[in-house]
N, C-alpha and C positions, 0 to 999 in steps of 0.2 A: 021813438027808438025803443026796442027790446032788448031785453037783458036776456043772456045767453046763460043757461043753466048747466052744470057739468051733471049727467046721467053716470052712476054709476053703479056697477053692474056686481051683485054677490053671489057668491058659490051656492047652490041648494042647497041646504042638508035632510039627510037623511029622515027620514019621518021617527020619532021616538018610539022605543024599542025594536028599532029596526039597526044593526050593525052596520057601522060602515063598510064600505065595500074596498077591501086591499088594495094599496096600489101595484103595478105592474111589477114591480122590484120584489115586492113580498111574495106576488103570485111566482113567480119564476123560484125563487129562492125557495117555495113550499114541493114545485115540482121537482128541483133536483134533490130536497132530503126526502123524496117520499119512496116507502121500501125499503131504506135503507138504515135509519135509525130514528131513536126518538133521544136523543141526549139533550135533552132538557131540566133533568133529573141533575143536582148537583153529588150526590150520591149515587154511583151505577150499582152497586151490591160487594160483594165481597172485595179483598184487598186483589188479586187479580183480575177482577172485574172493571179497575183501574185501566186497564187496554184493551179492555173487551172490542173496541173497533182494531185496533190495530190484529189482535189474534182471530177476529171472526176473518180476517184476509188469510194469513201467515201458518195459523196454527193445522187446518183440513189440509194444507200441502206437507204438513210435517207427520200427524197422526195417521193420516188416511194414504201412507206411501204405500200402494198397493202396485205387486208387481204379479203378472201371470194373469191368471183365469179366475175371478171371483163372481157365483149367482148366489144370488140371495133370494129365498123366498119368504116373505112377508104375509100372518095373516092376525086379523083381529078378530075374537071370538067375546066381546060383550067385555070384560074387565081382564081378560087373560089373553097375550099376545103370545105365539107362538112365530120365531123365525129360522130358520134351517139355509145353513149357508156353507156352500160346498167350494173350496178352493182349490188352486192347483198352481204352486208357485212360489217364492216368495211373499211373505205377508208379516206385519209387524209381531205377529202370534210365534213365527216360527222361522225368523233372518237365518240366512246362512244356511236356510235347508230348502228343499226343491221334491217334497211329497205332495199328494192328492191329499186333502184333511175334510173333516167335516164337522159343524160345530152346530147344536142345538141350544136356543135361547128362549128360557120361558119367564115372562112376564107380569105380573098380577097385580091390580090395583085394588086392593082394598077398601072398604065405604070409610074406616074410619083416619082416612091421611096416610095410608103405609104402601110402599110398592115393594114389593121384592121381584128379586130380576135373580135367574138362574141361567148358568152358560156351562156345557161339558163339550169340549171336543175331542178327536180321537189323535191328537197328540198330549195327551194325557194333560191339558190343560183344565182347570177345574175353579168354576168362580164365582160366590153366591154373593148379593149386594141387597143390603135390607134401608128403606129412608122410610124415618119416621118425622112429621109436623103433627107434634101433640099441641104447638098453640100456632099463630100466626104469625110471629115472630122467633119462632125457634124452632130450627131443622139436626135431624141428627142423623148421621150415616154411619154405616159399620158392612165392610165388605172383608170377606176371606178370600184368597188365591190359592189354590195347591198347582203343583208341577211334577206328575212321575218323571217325567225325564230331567227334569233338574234336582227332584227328592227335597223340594225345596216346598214354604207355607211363608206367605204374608197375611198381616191384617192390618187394616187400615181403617183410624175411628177419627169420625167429623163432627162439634159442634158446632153449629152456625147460629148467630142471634143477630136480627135487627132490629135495633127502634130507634123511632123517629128516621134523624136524620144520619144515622152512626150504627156500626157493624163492627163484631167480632166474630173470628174463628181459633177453634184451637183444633190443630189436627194430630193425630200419631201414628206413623209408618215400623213396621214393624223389622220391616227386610236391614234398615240401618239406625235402627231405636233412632227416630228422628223423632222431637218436638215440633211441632211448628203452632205460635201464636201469633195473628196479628190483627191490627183495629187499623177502620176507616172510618169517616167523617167526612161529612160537605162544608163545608167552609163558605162559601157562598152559593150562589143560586149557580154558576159557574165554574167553579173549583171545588176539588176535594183534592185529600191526600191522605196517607195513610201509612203505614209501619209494619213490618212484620223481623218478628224472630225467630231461627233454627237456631238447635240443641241436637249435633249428633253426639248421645252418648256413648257411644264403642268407640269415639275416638276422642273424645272430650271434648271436643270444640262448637263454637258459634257462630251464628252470620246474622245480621241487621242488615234490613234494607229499609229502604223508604220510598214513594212513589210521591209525587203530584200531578193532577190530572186537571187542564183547562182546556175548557171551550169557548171557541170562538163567538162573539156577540150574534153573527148569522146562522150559529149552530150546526156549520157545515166541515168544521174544523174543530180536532182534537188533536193537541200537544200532551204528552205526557216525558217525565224526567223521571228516573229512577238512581239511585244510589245504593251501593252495596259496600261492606264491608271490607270484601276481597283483597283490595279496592276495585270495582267497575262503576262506569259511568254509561248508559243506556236512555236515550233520548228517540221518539217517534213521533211521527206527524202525518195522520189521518183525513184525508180530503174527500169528501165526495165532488168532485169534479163537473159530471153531469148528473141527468138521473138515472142514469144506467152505464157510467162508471165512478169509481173509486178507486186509488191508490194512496200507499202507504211506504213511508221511507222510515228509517233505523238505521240507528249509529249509534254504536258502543265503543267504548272504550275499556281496555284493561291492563293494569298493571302486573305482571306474568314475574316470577323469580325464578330460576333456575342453576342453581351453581353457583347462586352468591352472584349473577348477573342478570340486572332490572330489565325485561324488556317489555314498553309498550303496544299490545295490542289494538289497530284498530280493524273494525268492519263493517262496510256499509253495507245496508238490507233494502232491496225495493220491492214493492208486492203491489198489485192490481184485483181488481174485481172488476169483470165484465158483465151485463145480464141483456141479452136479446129477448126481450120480452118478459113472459112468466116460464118460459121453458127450459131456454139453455140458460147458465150458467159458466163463464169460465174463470180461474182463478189463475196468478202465476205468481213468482217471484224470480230474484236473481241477486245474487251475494257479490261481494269484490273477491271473494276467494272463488270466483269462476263456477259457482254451481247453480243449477236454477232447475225451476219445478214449474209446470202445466198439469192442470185439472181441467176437467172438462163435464160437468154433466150435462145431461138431455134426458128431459121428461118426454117420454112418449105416449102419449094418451093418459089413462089415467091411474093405468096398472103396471106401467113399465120405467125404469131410469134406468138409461147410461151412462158410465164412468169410467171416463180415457185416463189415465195419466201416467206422465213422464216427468224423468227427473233424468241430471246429466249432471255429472261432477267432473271438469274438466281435469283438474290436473291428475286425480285418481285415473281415471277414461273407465268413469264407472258410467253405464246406462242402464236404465231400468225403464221398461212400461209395462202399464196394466191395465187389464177388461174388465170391468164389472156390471153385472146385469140384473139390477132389481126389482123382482115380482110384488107386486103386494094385493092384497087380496084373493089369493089363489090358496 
C-alpha cells in the first residue's frame, strides 16, 4: 500500500536584484496618470500651487479668453527669445475695445539664473519682468506695468523660498498697496496645507485664508478645501479618469451682505481636459450661473498651433470666439 503525498506548488520569484514585475491594477493605474501629473510630492510649491491640478484645467479658459484674430510669431535665437504678436479684436490686454494692436516680447536668459522678459505694444501697454534664483531655494521677481491710455504704473515684487519640505512667499502689488504673505508645508507624504495673508492698505483692511490639499492613495485624485475670511468656503475635486481625460468640479460657498440683508451664495464649477494624443488638446468648463468656455488647441507639425475658443454667458447673451495661430521658429 502507498502513501499519497500532497505536491505543492510555489510562486517563482524573481531572481535578486531583479524588481518585481507590477501587477495589472498598478500597470493600468501607471497608464492613466501618465502625462498628466506627478503628485506624489506631499508639498506641490507655492500656497496656490495647493490647486495647481485643479487650475492647470480651469485657469487657460479664464487667462487665455481670446476673442478675434490672434498670430503669434515665435522665435529662438540662443538665450534671447523674440515673439511678435499681431491682434485684431478683443483680448484680455485691451476688453471693451475692437483695434488691430501689435505687441513685441523680448526675452533673455542669462548664464547666471536671471531672465528678463520685455513686452511694448502699440496700445500703449508697457511691461518689463526681471527673476532672479541667486540660491536654489530662493526666487525673487520684480515686474513694472505702465498704461498711456490709462496714465496709470504698477509694480509688483515676489520673494519666493523653499526648504525642505515647507514654502514661503511674501508678495506686494502696487496698483492697491496689497501685502500678501503666506506659508505652506507637507504634512504628510499625502497632505499639505497652507495659510496665506492680505493687507490692503488704502483701505485698511485684511483677509486670511487657508487651504488643505490631499491625495488619493492611487494618486489619481486630489481634493482640496479652502477657507477664507470673507466668510467663503471653496472645495474642488480633481480626477484623472482615463489617460487622456480628466475633470474637475468646485463648489463655493459665500456669505454676501447687502443692506444689512445675509445672503448665501452658492456655485458649482465643472471643468474637463481632453487630449487625442500629443496633438490636440481640448479644455472646457461650465458654471450653474449658465456660462461655459471651450479651448481647443492643435499642434500642426512642428511649427504651427491652433487655438479655437469660445465662451457663452447665457443669461448676459454674451458670446465671444477666437482664432489664434502660432508660428514658432520663423
Amino acid at each position: 500500500m502507498t502513501d499519497s503525498k500532497t505536491t505543492t506548488f510555489k510562486t517563482p520569484q524573481p531572481p535578486l536584484g531583479i524588481p518585481p514585475v507590477a501587477t495589472p491594477r498598478k500597470q493600468f493605474l501607471r497608464r492613466r496618470k501618465k502625462n498628466w501629473w506627478s503628485a506624489t510630492a506631499s508639498n506641490p510649491g507655492t500656497y496656490e500651487d495647493l490647486t495647481k491640478e485643479y487650475n492647470a484645467v480651469v485657469l487657460p479658459l479664464q487667462t487665455e479668453n481670446l476673442e478675434g484674430l490672434q498670430v503669434v510669431l515665435h522665435r529662438q535665437l540662443r538665450r534671447l527669445t523674440v515673439q511678435h504678436q499681431f491682434s485684431m479684436g478683443n483680448t484680455v490686454e485691451n476688453e471693451g475695445e475692437t483695434p488691430a494692436s501689435y505687441g513685441l516680447t523680448l526675452s533673455y536668459q542669462t548664464p547666471f539664473a536671471t531672465s528678463v522678459v520685455g513686452r511694448v505694444t502699440t496700445d500703449g501697454l508697457t511691461n518689463a519682468r526681471v527673476v532672479w534664483r541667486p540660491w536654489n531655494w530662493t526666487i525673487l521677481k520684480g515686474s513694472l506695468t505702465t498704461s498711456t491710455a490709462a496714465n496709470a504704473a504698477m509694480f509688483e515684487g515676489e520673494i519666493y523660498t523653499k526648504l525642505y519640505d515647507f514654502t514661503t512667499q511674501l508678495r506686494y502689488i502696487s496698483k492697491n498697496n496689497v501685502f500678501m504673505l503666506n506659508y505652506s508645508q507637507g504634512i504628510t507624504k499625502r497632505l499639505s496645507a497652507g495659510i496665506e495673508g492680505m493687507y490692503f492698505s488704502n483701505k485698511g483692511k485684511s483677509l486670511i485664508s487657508g487651504s488643505v490639499r490631499a491625495l488619493a492613495p492611487d494618486e489619481l485624485t486630489v481634493w482640496t478645501l479652502r477657507l477664507t475670511s470673507l466668510p467663503t468656503l471653496e472645495m474642488t475635486c480633481t480626477q484623472v479618469l482615463w489617460r487622456f481625460l480628466r475633470t474637475t468640479t468646485s463648489w463655493s460657498m459665500m456669505l454676501q451682505n447687502r443692506d444689512q440683508n445675509a445672503q448665501l451664495l452658492h456655485l458649482l464649477h465643472f471643468g474637463y481636459q481632453y487630449k487625442f494624443g500629443a496633438a490636440t488638446n481640448v479644455r472646457g468648463f461650465y458654471t450653474s450661473s449658465h456660462t461655459m468656455a471651450v479651448q481647443l488647441e492643435e499642434q500642426v507639425g512642428e511649427n504651427l498651433q491652433i487655438n479655437i475658443n469660445m465662451s457663452v454667458n447665457y443669461p448676459q447673451n454674451i458670446w465671444k470666439f477666437g482664432l489664434g495661430l502660432n508660428f514658432s521658429g520663423i
